[in-house]
C-alpha positions in Angstrom: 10.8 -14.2 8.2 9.4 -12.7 4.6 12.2 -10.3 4.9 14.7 -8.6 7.4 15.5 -5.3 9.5 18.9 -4.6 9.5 20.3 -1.2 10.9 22.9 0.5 11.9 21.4 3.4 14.0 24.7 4.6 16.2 23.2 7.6 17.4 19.5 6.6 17.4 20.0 3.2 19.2 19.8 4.2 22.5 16.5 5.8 21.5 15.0 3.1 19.9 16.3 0.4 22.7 14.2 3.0 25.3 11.3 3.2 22.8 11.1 -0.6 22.3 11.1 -1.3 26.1 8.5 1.1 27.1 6.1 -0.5 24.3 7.0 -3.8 25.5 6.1 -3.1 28.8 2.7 -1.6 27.9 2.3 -4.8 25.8 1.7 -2.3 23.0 1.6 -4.9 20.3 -0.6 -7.0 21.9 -3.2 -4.3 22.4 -2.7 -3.2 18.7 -4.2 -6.4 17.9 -7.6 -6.0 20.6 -7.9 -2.7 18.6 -7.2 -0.8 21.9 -7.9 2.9 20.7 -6.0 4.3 24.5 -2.3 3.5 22.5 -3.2 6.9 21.2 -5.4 9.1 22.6 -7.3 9.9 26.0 -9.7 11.4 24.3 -13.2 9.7 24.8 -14.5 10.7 21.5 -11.5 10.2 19.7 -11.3 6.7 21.1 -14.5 6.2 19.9 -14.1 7.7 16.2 -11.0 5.0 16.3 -13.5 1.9 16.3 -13.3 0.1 13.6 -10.2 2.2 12.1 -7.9 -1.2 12.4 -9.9 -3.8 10.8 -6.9 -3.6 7.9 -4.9 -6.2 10.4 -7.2 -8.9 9.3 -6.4 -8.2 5.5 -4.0 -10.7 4.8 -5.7 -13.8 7.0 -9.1 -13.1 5.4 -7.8 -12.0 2.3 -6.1 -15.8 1.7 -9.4 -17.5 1.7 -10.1 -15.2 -1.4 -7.2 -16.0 -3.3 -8.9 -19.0 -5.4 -11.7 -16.8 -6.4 -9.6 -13.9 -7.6 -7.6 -16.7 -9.6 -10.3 -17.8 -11.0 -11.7 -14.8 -12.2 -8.4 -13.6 -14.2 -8.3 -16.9 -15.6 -11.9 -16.4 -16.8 -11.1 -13.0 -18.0 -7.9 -14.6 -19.9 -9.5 -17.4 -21.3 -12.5 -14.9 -23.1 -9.6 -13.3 -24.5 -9.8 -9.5 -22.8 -6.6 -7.6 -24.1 -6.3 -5.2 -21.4 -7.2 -4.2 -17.8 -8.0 -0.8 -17.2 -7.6 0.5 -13.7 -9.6 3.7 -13.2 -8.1 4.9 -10.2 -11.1 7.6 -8.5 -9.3 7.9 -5.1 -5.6 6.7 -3.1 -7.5 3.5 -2.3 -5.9 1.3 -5.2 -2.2 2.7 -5.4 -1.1 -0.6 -3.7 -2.2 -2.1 -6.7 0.0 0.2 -8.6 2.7 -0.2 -6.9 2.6 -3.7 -7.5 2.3 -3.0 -11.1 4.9 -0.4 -11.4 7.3 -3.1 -9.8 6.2 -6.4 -11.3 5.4 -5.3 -14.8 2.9 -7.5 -17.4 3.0 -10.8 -17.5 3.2 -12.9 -20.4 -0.1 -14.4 -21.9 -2.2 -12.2 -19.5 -3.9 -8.7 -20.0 -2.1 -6.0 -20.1 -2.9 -3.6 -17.1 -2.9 -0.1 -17.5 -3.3 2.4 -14.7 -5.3 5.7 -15.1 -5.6 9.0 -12.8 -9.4 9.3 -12.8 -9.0 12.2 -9.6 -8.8 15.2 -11.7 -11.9 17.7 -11.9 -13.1 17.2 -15.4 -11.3 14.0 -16.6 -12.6 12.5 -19.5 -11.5 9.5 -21.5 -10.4 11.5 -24.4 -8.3 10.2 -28.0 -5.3 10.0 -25.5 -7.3 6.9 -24.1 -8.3 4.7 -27.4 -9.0 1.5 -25.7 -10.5 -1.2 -27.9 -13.6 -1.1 -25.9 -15.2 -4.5 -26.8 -12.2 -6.6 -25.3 -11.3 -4.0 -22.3 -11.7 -4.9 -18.5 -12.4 -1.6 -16.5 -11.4 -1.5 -12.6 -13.0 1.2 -10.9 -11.7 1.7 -7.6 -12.7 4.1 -4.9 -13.4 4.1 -1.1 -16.4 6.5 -0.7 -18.0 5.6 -4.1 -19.5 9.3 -4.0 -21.4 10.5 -7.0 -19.1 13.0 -7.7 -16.7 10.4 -8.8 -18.5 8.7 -11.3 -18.4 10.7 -14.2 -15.5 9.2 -15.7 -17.7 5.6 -15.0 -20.4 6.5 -16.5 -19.0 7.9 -20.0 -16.6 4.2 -19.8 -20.1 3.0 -19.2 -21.3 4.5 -22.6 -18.6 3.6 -24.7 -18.6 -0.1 -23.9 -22.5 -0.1 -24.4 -21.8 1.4 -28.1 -20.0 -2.1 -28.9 -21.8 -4.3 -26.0 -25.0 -3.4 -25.5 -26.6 -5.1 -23.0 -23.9 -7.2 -22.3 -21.3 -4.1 -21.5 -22.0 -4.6 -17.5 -19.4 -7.8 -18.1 -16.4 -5.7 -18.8 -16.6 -3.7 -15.4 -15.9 -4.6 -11.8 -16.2 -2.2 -8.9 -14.5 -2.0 -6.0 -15.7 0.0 -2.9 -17.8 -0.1 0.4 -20.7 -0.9 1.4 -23.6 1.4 -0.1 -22.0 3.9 -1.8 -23.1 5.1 -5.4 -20.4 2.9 -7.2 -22.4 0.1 -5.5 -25.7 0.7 -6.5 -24.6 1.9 -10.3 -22.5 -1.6 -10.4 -25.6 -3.5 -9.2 -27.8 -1.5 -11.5 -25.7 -2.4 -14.3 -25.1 -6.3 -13.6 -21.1 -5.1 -13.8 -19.2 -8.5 -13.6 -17.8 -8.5 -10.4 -18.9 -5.7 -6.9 -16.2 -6.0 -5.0 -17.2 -4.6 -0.9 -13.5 -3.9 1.0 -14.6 -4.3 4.9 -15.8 -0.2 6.2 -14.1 2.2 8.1 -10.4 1.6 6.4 -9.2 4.8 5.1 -7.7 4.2 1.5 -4.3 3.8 2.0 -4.4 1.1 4.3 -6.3 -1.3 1.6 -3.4 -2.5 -0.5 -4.2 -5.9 1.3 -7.9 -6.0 0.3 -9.7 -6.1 -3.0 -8.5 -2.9 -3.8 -5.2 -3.7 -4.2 -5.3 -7.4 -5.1 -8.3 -7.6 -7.2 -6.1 -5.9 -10.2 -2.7 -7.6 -9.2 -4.8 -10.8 -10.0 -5.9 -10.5 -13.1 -2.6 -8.8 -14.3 -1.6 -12.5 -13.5 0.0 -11.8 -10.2 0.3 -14.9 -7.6 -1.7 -13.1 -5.3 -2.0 -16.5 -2.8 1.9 -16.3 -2.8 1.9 -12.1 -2.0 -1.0 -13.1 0.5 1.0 -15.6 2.4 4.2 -13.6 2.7 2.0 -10.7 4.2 0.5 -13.1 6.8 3.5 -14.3 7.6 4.8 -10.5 8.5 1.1 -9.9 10.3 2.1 -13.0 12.5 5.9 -11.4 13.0 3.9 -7.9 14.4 2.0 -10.0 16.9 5.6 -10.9 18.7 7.1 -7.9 20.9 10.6 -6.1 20.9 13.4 -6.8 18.1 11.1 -9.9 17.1 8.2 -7.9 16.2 9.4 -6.0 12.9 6.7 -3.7 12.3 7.3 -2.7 16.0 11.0 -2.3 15.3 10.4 0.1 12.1 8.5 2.3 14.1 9.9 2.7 17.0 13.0 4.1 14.5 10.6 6.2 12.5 9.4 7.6 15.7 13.2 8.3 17.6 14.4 9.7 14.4 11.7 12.3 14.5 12.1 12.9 18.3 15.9 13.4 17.8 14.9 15.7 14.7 15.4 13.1 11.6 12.1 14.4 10.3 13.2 14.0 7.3 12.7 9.5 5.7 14.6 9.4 2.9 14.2 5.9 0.9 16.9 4.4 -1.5 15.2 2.5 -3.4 16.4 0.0 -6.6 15.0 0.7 -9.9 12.7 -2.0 -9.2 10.6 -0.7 -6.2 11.5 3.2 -7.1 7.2 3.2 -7.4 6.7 2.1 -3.4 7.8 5.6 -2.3 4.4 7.1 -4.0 2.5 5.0 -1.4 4.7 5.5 2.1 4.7 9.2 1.0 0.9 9.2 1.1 0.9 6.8 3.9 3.3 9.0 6.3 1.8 12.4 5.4 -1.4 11.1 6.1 -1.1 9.3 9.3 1.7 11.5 11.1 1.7 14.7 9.3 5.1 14.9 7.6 6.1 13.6 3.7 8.8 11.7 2.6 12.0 13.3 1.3 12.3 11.0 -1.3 15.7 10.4 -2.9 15.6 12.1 -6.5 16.6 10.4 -10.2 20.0 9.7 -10.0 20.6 10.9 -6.1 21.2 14.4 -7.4 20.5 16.6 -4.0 21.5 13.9 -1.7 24.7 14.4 0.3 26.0 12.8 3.4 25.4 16.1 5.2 21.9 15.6 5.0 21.7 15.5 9.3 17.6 16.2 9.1 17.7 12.6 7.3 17.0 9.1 8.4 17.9 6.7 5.5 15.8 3.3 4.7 16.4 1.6 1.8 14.8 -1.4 0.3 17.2 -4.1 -0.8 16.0 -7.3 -3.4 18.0 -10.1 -3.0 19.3 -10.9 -6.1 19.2 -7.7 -7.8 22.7 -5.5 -7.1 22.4 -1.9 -7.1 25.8 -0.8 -7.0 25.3 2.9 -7.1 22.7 2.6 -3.9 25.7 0.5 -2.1 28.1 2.9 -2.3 26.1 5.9 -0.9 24.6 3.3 1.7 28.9 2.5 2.8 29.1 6.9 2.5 26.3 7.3 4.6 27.5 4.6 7.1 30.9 6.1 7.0 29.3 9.5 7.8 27.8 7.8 11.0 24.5 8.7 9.6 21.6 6.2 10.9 20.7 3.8 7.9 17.8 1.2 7.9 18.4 -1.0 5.4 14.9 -3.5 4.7 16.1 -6.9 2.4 13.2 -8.5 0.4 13.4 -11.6 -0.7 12.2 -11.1 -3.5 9.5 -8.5 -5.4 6.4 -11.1 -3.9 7.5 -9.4 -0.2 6.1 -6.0 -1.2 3.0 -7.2 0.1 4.9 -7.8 3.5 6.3 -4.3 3.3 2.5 -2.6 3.0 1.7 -4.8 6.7 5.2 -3.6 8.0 5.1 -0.2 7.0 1.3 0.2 8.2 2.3 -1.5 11.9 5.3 0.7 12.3 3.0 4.0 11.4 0.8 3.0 14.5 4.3 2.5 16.4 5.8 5.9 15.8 2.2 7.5 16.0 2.4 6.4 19.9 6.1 7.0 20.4 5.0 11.1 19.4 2.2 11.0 21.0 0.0 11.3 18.3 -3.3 10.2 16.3 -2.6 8.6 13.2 -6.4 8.7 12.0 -6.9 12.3 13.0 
């Protein structure tokens, strides 16, 4: 296993034992996999709107077989000596990529990536922005690809054409779906790379497609590695009960909310502190409720906190003393405490799979819709 489930849930466990069983029975993980859209609704046209709406499962499996070419291409990009990759972030679609930034940092000899927040009305790449043009890679990422969005493309557009002329289509590559405006401009303007992520996945389920891998790639990421450990945890969500981790997760995340733990509060190292931007999105989103997440320094956070269920991602290797000890309080306090051990900062792709199983586990342990 890519990495481990190990709680202590003393008040919960009961729950969670009940929950598992009943999804066992129902062969709930099973029929996650046919895409059966009855797990969560009996609602004809709601079943029907939920066609298509799991096609992320297949990420990592088809993903793999486009490992090589994403290599290749930040070789490429490396070799003709680009200085920096530019992701121009239009929508949520691409903040697994950040995460994976915010976590793994630059690597040596490679370009450096840097992230920018493209979503707000009027953004412009102002003096606050002075990219050297001529040897800058731009990224744009965005799901719907709608016209509204491209602004800030086109003026990037604009700016590389001063210095490149005809040649400025070479330092873009899109990513989005099928025929959306982002396509047809990148076509238009022979960009270096179109990038199509399979339809009908809403954005924060693409950390395993282009969206997310495309710039882990060419920041020099081994995304075949990242890849293979989030295959591995797709094959781990195929098996059912305590075997199935994704299953596990949720079924937790979904008894803590029926015993009124609404509240997820993560304890995260320094390392992964960034992975909490995309479950927040992710479980407001899908089940209607944010994360509480666990502010600088753990001011706020006190083991009378009984609206709380408490995950925390551990790294092997890395000691976090000062998460430990509130961990041992919490514990002590007979509080329930999930704590999730990576095995190392490669398994965050593993976490995205796990984390987007156990949403569609707790989503049918409340009853709920997680796409409505």
């Amino acid at each position: 296993m890519t990495s481990e489930v190990l709680p202590n849930l003393l008040s919960l466990q009961e729950a969670v034992n009940a929950a598992l069983a009943k999804l066992d029975v129902e062969d709930f993980a099973a029929r996650v996999w046919k895409n059966d859209p009855t797990l969560w609704t009996t609602d004809p046209t709601a079943q029907a709107q939920l066609a298509g709406r799991l096609g992320w499962l297949d990420l990592p499996d088809t993903m793999q077989s486009r490992g090589p070419d994403l290599l290749e291409l930040a070789q490429s990009i490396k070799d003709e000596g680009y200085k920096h990759i530019v992701l121009l972030c239009l929508d949520n679609s691409s903040l697994g990529g950040v995460v994976l930034w915010q976590s793994l940092g630059n690597v040596s000899g490679y370009p450096e990536l840097v992230v920018v927040d493209a979503t707000e009305p009027g953004f412009s790449l102002r003096q606050d922005h002075p990219f050297d043009y001529e040897t800058t890679i731009f990224v744009i990422s965005s799901v719907t690809g709608s016209p509204d969005r491209l602004p800030a493309l086109v003026e990037c557009f604009e700016r590389v054409s001063a210095v490149r002329g005809e040649q400025a289509g070479e330092n873009f590559i899109a990513i989005t779906n099928p025929g959306t405006a982002l396509e047809r401009v990148g076509r238009e303007r022979k960009f270096r790379e179109v990038y199509l992520n399979p339809p009908g996945i809403g954005g924060l389920y693409l950390a395993l497609s282009y969206s997310g891998l495309v710039p882990a790639a060419l920041a020099g990421y081994n995304v075949r590695e990242m890849l293979s450990r989030a295959a591995i945890m797709a094959e781990e969500c195929l098996k059912p009960g305590l075997d199935n981790p994704g299953l596990h997760l949720g079924c937790i995340l979904g008894s803590a909310a029926m015993q009124d733990r609404r509240r997820i509060r993560l304890i995260l190292p320094p390392s992964v502190e960034s992975f909490k931007l995309w479950v927040n999105q992710l479980l407001a989103g899908s089940l209607g409720r944010a994360l509480d997440p666990v502010p600088p320094g753990f001011d706020g956070l006190t083991v009378a906190d009984e609206d709380c269920l408490f995950v925390s991602l551990q790294v092997n290797g890395q000691k976090d003393s000062q998460s430990e000890e509130l961990l041992k309080q919490l514990e002590e306090a007979s509080h329930p405490v999930v704590r999730l051990r990576l095995q190392d900062l490669s398994d965050l792709t593993a976490e995205f799979f796990r984390w987007q199983f156990a949403i569609l586990v707790a989503a049918a342990v409340l009853e709920i819709n997680p796409f409505d």
